[in-house]
Steps between C-alpha positions, in 0.01 A plus 500: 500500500200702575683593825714650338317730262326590804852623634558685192199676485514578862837661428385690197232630709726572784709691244210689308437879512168507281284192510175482304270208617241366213218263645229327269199235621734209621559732858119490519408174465681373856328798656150236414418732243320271231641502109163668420586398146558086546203246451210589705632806611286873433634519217391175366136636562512821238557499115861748525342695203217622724744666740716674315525878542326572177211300599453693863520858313241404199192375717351452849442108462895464463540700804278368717711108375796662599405574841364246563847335410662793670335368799543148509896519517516771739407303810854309485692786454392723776531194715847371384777531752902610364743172505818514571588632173314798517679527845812461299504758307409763791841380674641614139363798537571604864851402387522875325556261171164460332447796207153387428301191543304397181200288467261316258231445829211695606452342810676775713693209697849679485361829655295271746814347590649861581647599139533881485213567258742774310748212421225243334413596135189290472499416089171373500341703750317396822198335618465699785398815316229620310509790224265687247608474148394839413598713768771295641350544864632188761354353739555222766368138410322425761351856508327431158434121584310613808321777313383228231385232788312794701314636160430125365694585150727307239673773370620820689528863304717778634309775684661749384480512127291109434774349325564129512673388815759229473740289724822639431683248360607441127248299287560341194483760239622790747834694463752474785547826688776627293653678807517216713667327196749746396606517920537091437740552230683791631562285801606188298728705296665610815535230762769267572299196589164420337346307734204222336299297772179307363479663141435257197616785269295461251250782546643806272607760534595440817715177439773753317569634841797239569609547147487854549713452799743273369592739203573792773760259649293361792528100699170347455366259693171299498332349766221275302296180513543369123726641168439860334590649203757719645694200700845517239519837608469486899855487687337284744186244464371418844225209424233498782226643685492835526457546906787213602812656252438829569512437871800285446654814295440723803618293744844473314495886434430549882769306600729720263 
């Protein structure tokens, strides 16, 4: 039976003009990056209240928890390696199909794994930058992680006006950028195929994506581990790891 969806979906894709890809954690985890968040994970370590974006703006003691966080994860994410569903999805793409690749991960693996950085809208930013919330300057990661190793401190401040430098991803208490966002549900709105590999959907308001998609009269399909919210609504449920179906799903497109 799976076989079969597989077929299906391989045909819809074959037959697609605009396809928007949406990726959450679950593509992550079978590149060995840990579920920072399960028992004795980083997470586990820090009360969540101490690193929420609030916190990091009101006082240097917060900020100095926070990168120390900051820098505790970031090891396994600049060392992860793309799986074969990050590979996946660049074969979508070099088929002239892909409209824009959307992700909940700030582990950089689909650019790493040769995603055209102007296709991936990056929801809740990325690990591998750093910016200054007051000026907005940017800056490499490992730029400002070698800056705070050679001077010996916890907390780096921008050089160019002394506000508060941060890893630029989305903490809790932190607006999405609202343009990424609004390109997310432009593209939803106007794809054929909506596209879900490894996304729980339960984060908002990024689960309404596939919702967003369905009511603009596109196929859904979801490539997932375990149920969602959203499964009465997907065309096709494809129940698995993330890396193995989507590899199946290009192999049947290829051969089309």
């Amino acid at each position: 039976m799976k076989d079969e969806r597989i077929r299906v979906a391989a045909r819809w894709l074959h037959e697609a003009e605009r396809v928007v890809v949406f990726t959450g954690a679950g593509i992550s985890t079978e590149s060995g990056i840990p579920d920072f968040r399960s028992p004795g994970g980083v997470w586990s370590r820090y009360n969540q209240d101490d690193l929420t974006y609030q916190r990091f703006r009101s006082h240097e003691r917060y900020r100095k928890l926070y990168w120390e966080y900051d820098r505790a994860r970031f090891p396994a994410m600049r060392d992860a390696q793309p799986n074969a569903a990050h590979h996946a999805v660049v074969e979508i793409e070099r088929s002239g199909r892909l409209a824009a690749l959307v992700t909940q991960n700030i582990d950089g693996l689909h650019q790493k794994a040769g995603s055209s950085p102007d296709k991936v809208l990056e929801l809740h930013g990325t690990v591998h930058a750093v910016t200054c919330l007051d000026c907005d300057r940017r800056w490499n990661r490992e730029e400002i992680t070698a800056r705070m190793e050679a001077e010996g401190i916890d907390v780096p401040y921008c050089e160019h006006c002394g506000g508060p430098l941060k890893c630029a991803t989305i903490a809790f208490g932190q607006s999405l950028p609202a343009d990424v966002l609004d390109q997310a549900f432009h593209h939803a709105r106007h794809c054929d195929l909506f596209l879900t590999v490894g996304s729980s959907l339960v984060v908002q308001p990024a689960a309404l994506l596939p919702a967003e998609a369905r009511r603009a009269g596109a196929k859904l399909v979801l490539i997932n581990l375990s149920d969602t919210p959203y499964d009465a609504i997907m065309d096709i449920l494809l129940i698995g790891k993330a890396g193995p179906t989507a590899a199946a799903l290009l192999a049947e497109f290829a051969r089309l």
